[in-house]
C-alpha positions in Angstrom: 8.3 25.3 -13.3 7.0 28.5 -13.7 5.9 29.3 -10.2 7.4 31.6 -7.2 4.9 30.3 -4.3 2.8 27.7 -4.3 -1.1 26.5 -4.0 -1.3 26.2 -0.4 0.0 27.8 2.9 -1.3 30.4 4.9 -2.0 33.1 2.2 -3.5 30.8 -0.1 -5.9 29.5 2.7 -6.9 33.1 3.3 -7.6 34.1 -0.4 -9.7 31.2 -0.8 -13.0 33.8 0.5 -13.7 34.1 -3.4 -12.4 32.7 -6.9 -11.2 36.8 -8.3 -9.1 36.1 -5.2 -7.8 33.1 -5.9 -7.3 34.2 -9.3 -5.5 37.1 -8.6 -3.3 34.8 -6.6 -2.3 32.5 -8.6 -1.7 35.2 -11.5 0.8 36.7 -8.6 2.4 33.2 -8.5 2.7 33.3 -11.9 4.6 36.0 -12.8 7.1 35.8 -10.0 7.8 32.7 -11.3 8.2 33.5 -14.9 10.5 36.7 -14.2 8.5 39.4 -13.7 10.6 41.1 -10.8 13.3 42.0 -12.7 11.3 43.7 -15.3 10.5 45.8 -12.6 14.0 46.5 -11.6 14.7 47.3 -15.3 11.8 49.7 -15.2 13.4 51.6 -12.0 16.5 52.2 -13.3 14.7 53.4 -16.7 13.0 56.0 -15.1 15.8 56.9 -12.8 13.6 58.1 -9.8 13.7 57.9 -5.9 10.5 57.3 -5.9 10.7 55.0 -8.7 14.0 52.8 -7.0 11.7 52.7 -3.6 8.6 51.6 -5.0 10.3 49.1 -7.0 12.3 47.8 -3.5 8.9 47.7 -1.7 7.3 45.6 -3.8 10.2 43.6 -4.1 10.3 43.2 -0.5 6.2 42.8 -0.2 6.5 39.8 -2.7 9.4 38.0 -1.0 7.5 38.3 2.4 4.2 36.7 0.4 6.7 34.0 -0.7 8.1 33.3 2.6 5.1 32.8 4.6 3.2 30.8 2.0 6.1 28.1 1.8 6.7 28.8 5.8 3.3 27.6 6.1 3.2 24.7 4.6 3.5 20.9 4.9 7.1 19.8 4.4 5.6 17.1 2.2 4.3 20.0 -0.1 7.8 22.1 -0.7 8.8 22.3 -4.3 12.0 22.0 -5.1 15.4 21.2 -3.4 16.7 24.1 -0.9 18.4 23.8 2.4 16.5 22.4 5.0 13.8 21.5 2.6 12.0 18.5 2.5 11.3 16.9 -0.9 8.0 18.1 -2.8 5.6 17.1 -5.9 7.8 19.8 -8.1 11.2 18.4 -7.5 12.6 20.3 -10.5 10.7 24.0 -9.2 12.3 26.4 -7.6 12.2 26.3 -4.0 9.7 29.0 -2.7 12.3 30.4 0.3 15.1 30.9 -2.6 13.1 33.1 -4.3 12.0 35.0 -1.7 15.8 35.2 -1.0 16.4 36.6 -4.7 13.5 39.3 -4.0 15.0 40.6 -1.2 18.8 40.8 -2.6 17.3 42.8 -5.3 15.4 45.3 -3.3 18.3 45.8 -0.5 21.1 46.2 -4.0 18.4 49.1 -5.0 18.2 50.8 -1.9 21.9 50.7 -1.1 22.3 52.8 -4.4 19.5 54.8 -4.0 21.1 57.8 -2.2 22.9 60.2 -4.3 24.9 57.5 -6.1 26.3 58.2 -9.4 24.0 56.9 -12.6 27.2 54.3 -13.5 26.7 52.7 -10.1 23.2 52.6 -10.2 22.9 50.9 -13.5 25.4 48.2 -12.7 23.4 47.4 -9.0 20.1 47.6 -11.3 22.2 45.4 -13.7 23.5 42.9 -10.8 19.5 42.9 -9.1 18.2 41.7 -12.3 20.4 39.3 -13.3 20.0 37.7 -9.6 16.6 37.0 -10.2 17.0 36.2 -13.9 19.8 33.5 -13.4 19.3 31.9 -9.7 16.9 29.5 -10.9 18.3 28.3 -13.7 21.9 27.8 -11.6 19.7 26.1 -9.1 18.5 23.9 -11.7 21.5 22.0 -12.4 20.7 18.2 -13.6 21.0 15.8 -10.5 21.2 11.9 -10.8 17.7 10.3 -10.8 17.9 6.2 -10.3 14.9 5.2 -12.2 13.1 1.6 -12.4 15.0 0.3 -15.2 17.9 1.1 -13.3 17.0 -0.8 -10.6 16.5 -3.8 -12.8 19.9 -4.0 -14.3 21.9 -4.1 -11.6 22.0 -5.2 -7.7 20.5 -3.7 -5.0 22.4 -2.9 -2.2 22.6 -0.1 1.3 21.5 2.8 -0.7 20.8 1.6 -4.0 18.4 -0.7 -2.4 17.2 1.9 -0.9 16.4 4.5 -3.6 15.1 1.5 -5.3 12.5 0.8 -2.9 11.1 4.0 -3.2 11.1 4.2 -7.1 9.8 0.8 -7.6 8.0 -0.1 -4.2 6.6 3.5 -3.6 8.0 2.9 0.2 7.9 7.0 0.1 5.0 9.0 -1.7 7.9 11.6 -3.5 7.4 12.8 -7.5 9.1 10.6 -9.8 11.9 13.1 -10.9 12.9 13.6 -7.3 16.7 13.4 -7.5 18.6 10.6 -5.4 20.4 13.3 -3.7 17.4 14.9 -2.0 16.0 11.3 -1.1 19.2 10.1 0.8 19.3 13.5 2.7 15.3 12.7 3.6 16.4 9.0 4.5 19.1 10.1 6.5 16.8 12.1 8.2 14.0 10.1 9.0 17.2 8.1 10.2 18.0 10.6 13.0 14.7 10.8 14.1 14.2 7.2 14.1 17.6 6.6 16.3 16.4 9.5 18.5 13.0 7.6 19.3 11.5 11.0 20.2 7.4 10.5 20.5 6.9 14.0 19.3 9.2 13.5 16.6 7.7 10.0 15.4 3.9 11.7 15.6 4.8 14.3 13.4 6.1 11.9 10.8 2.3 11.1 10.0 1.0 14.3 10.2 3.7 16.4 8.1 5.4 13.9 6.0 2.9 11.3 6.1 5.3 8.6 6.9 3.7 5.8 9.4 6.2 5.7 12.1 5.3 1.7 12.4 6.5 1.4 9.0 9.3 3.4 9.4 12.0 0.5 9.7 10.9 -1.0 6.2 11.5 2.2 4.7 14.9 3.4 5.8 16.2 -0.1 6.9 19.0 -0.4 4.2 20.7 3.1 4.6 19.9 3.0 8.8 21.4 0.8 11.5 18.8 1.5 13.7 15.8 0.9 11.6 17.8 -2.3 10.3 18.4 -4.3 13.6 14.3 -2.5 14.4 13.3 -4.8 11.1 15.4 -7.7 12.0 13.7 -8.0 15.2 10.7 -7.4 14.3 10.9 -10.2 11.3 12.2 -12.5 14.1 9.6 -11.9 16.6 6.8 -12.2 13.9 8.2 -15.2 12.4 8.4 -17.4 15.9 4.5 -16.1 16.6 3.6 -17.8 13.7 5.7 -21.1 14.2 4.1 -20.8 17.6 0.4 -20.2 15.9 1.2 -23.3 13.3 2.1 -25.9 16.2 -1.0 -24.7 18.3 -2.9 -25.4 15.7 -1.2 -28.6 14.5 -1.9 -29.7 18.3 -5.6 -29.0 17.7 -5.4 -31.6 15.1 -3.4 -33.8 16.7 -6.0 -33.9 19.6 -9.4 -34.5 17.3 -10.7 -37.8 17.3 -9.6 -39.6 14.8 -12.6 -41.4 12.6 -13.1 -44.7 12.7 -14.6 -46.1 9.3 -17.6 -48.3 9.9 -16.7 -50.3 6.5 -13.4 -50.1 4.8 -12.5 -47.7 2.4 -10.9 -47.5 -1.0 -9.0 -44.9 0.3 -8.9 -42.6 3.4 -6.3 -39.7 3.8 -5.8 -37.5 7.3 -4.0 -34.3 6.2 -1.3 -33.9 8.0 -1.2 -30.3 8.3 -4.3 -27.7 9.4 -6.0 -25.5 6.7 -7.6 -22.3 6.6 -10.1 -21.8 3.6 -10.8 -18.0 3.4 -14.7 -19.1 3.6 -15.3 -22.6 1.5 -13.4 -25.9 -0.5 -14.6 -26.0 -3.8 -14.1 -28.8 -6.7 -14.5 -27.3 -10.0 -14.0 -29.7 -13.3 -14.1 -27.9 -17.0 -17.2 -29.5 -18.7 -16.9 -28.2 -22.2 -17.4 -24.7 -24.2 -20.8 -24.8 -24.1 -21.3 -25.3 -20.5 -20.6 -23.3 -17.6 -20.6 -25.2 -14.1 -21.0 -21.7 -12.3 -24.5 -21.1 -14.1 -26.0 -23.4 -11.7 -25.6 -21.5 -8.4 -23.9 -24.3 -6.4 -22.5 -21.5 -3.7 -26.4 -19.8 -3.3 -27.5 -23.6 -2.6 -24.5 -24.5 -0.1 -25.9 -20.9 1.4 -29.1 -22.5 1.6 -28.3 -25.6 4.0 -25.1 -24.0 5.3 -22.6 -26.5 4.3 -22.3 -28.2 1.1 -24.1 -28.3 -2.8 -23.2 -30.3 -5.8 -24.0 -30.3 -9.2 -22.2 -30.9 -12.7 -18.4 -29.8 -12.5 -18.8 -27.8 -9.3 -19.0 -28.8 -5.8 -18.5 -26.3 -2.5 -18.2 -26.6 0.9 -18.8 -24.1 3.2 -16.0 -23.1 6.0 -15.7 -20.8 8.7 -12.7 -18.0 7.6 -11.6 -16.9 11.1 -10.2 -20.4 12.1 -8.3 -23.2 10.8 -9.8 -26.6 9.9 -8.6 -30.4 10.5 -9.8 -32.3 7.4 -10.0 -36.2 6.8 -11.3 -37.9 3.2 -12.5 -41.2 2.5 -13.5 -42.7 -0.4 -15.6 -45.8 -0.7 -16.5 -47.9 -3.7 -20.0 -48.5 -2.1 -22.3 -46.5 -0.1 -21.3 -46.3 3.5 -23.3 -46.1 7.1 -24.9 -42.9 8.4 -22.7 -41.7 11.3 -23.9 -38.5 13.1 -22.4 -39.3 16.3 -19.9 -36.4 17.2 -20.9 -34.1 14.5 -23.0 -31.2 14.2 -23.8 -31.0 11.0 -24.2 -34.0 8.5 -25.4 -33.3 4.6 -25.3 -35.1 1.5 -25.3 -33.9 -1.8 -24.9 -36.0 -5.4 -22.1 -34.3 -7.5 -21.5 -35.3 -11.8 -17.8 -35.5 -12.2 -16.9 -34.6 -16.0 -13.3 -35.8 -16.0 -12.8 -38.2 -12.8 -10.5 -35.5 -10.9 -12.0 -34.5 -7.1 -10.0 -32.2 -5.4 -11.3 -30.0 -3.2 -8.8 -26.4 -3.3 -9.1 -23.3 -2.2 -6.9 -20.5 -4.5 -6.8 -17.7 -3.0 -5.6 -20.1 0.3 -3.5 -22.3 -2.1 -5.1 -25.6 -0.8 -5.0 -28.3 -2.9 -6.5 -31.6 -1.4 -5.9 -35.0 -2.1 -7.8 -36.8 -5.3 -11.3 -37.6 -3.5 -12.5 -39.8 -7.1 -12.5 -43.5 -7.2 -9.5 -44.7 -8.8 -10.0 -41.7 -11.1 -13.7 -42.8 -12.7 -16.2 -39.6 -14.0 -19.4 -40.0 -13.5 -22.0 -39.6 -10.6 -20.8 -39.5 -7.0 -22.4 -38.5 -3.6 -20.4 -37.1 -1.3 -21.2 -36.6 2.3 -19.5 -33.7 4.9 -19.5 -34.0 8.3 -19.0 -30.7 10.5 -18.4 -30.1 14.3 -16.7 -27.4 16.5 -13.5 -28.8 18.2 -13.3 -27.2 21.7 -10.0 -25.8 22.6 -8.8 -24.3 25.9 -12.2 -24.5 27.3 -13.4 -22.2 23.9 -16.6 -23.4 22.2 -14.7 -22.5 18.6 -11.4 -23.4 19.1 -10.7 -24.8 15.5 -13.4 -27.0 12.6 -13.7 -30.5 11.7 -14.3 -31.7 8.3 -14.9 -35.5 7.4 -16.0 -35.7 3.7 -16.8 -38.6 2.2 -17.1 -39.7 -1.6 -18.6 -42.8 -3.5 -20.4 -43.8 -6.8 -23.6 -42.9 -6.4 -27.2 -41.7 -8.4 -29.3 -38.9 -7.1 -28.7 -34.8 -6.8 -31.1 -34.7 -3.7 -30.2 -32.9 -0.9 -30.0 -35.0 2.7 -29.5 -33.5 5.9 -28.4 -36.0 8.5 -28.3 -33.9 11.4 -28.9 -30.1 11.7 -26.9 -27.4 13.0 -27.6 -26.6 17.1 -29.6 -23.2 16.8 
C-alpha cells in the first residue's frame, strides 16, 4: 500500500479548507509511502553539505511529526496496518502510519549524528544505513501472516478460537478488511476481552464510539475465546429462553380461559388448536388455479381492508389479524349452512370463496402457521366461510389476546355479509 499517513486525522480535517489542499496532501501521502525520503537522504549525501544533511533531517523530522499526529488522531477502527498497540484497520497489509514516522526520524537523527566534522567514509555508510531503513522496514514488516478464510471455515470444526475467527469472517461479528490476519484479530479479541472482564462504563462506551463495537453485543462476539463474555452469553440465552417459556404459557392460559364454542348444529368437523398463534397481520388460503390465472389479480387483501376482516374469491382467501398479539383459533366445517351466532363476538363477516383443488388451509409463511384442512372431506368448488372476531380481556386489559372462530361449508354466492360490526 503505497501510503505513509492516511485520509483522515487531525491534519487531514484541517486541509479540507480547499481541494489544492487536499491535493497537495494526499500527493504528500503519496510519496512517503512510495519511498521518497530516502531519495532525499541519497540527495544529501550527494551534495555533501551541512546545510544540505540539515535540511534533509528537517524535513525528515517535519514529515514524521505530520505522520504521527495524523494516525494519533485517528479512530482506532481507522489504523492501517498491524503495529504495536494498534488496532486493526481497512489496510491490514499497509504500513502502519506510527512505523513510518519511526523510520523518518531514525533517518534524520543517523544524519545529524554524522553531520559534524565526520569523515566522508562514515558519512556515506550513515547515509547508506538511513536509506536502507526507510527502503526496507516496510517490506520486513510485511511478512505473510495466516489469514483463516471462509472456505476454511467450512472444511473443518469450529472450536475456542477457530470459532472465533470464523465468526468474524463468515458472520461479520466484527466490521475488519477481509485480509486482516488472524493474529491481529485474536490480539483485538483478547482485548475487547479485558475490557469486557474489567466492566469499566467508560471503557464499554468507548467501544461504540471508537471501535464501533455495541457493548450489548459484545458477549456474542468474543464468547468463544473469553470466559467472561461466555458464562455473560450463557446467562443471557438462559434468562431469554425462560421469558419466552414464561410468555408461551401466559399465552397458552389465555386460550385455555376463552370460551369454548358451542356448535348450534353438528359439524363435519371442528378442530381447537391447541397452541396460540401470531399471524404477523393476516391467515391467508391461497390454491394454484392454472397458468393463465393469477388469484392475486383480484385484490382479495384491498377488499378484507375494506370490511376489516375477511375477503374471498377464486384461489385466495385472507383474514385479517392483529400483529402485536397472539390469537386463539377454532375451525368448523359443516356440510350444510349453519345458524347466525353473533353473541360474544365483535365482528361477524361472511364471504363465498371458489376452491380450485379442495385444499383450505389457512397459513401464514412468514409466521410458519399452517392450519388444519378447513375443505369438506377434500371437495373443490364453492364454499362460504364465515369469521368470527372478539377481543379476549386479560388481566383487566381491553386487548389481552384475539379470538378467531371460522367457519366453512358448501355454499353459492361471493356477496359480502356483515353480521355484526366492529364497536367504533
Amino acid at each position: 500500500m503505497p501510503r505513509a499517513i492516511d485520509p483522515g486525522g487531525a491534519v487531514a480535517d484541517l486541509l479540507r479548507i480547499s481541494d489544492r489542499a487536499s491535493l497537495a496532501w494526499y500527493g504528500l501521502d503519496l510519496l512517503l509511502g512510495v519511498g521518497a525520503p530516502a531519495l532525499l537522504v541519497l540527495a544529501a549525501v550527494a551534495r555533501r553539505t551541512r546545510t544540505a544533511v540539515r535540511v534533509t533531517a528537517v524535513a525528515l523530522l517535519g514529515c514524521a511529526a505530520l505522520v504521527a499526529v495524523s494516525a494519533l488522531t485517528l479512530p482506532p477502527a481507522r489504523l492501517g496496518g498491524t503495529g504495536p498497540d494498534l488496532a486493526p484497520g481497512p489496510d491490514p497489509a499497509a504500513l502502519p502510519p506510527l512505523w513510518h514516522a519511526a523510520a523518518l526520524t531514525a533517518a534524520a537523527l543517523l544524519l545529524l549524528a554524522i553531520q559534524a566534522g565526520s569523515p566522508r567514509r562514515h558519512t556515506l555508510l550513515a547515509a547508506t544505513a538511513a536509506a536502507l531503513a526507510l527502503c526496507f522496514l516496510p517490506a520486513a514488516d510485511l511478512a505473510p501472516a495466516k489469514v483463516t478464510t471462509a472456505e476454511d471455515c467450512a472444511r473443518a470444526p469450529r472450536t475456542s478460537e477457530r470459532a472465533y475467527l470464523c465468526a468474524i469472517r463468515v458472520n461479520a461479528t466484527l466490521d475488519v478488511a477481509a485480509g486482516t490476519p488472524d493474529h491481529v484479530l485474536l490480539a483485538r479479541g483478547r482485548r475487547l476481552c479485558a475490557v469486557h472482564t474489567r466492566q469499566d462504563p467508560a471503557e464499554l462506551a468507548g467501544l461504540r464510539s471508537e471501535e464501533g463495537v455495541d457493548p450489548e453485543r459484545l458477549p456474542w462476539v468474543i464468547d468463544d475465546i473469553c470466559p467472561s463474555a461466555h458464562a455473560a452469553a450463557v446467562a443471557a440465552e438462559t434468562a431469554e429462553k425462560v421469558e419466552y417459556e414464561q410468555s408461551q404459557a401466559e399465552e397458552r392460559r389465555k386460550c385455555d380461559a376463552a370460551p369454548r364454542h358451542r356448535p348450534l348444529i353438528t359439524p363435519a368437523k371442528a378442530v381447537r388448536v391447541k397452541e396460540p398463534q401470531w399471524p404477523d397481520g393476516s391467515l391467508s388460503l391461497f390454491e394454484t388455479v392454472d397458468d393463465s390465472f393469477d388469484p392475486l389479480s383480484q385484490g382479495v387483501f384491498s377488499k378484507a381492508l375494506a370490511n376489516g376482516l375477511v375477503a374471498g374469491g377464486r384461489g385466495h382467501l385472507v383474514i385479517l389479524t392483529h400483529s402485536d398479539v397472539h390469537a386463539c383459533v377454532t375451525l368448523e366445517t359443516y356440510a350444510r349452512r349453519p345458524p347466525v351466532e353473533t353473541g360474544g363476538w365483535e365482528h361477524v363477516v361472511e364471504v363465498g370463496y371458489d376452491s380450485p383443488a379442495g385444499d383450505l388451509r389457512l397459513r401464514d409463511d412468514l409466521s410458519g402457521i399452517v392450519l388444519p384442512d378447513l375443505s369438506l372431506r377434500g371437495r373443490p368448488g364453492h364454499y362460504r366461510v364465515r369469521v368470527h372476531f372478539a377481543w379476549l380481556p386479560w388481566n383487566g386489559g381491553r386487548y389481552g389476546t384475539q379470538r378467531l372462530l371460522v367457519m366453512a361449508y358448501p355454499g353459492d354466492g361471493d356477496d359480502v355479509r356483515t353480521y355484526r360490526a366492529p364497536p367504533p
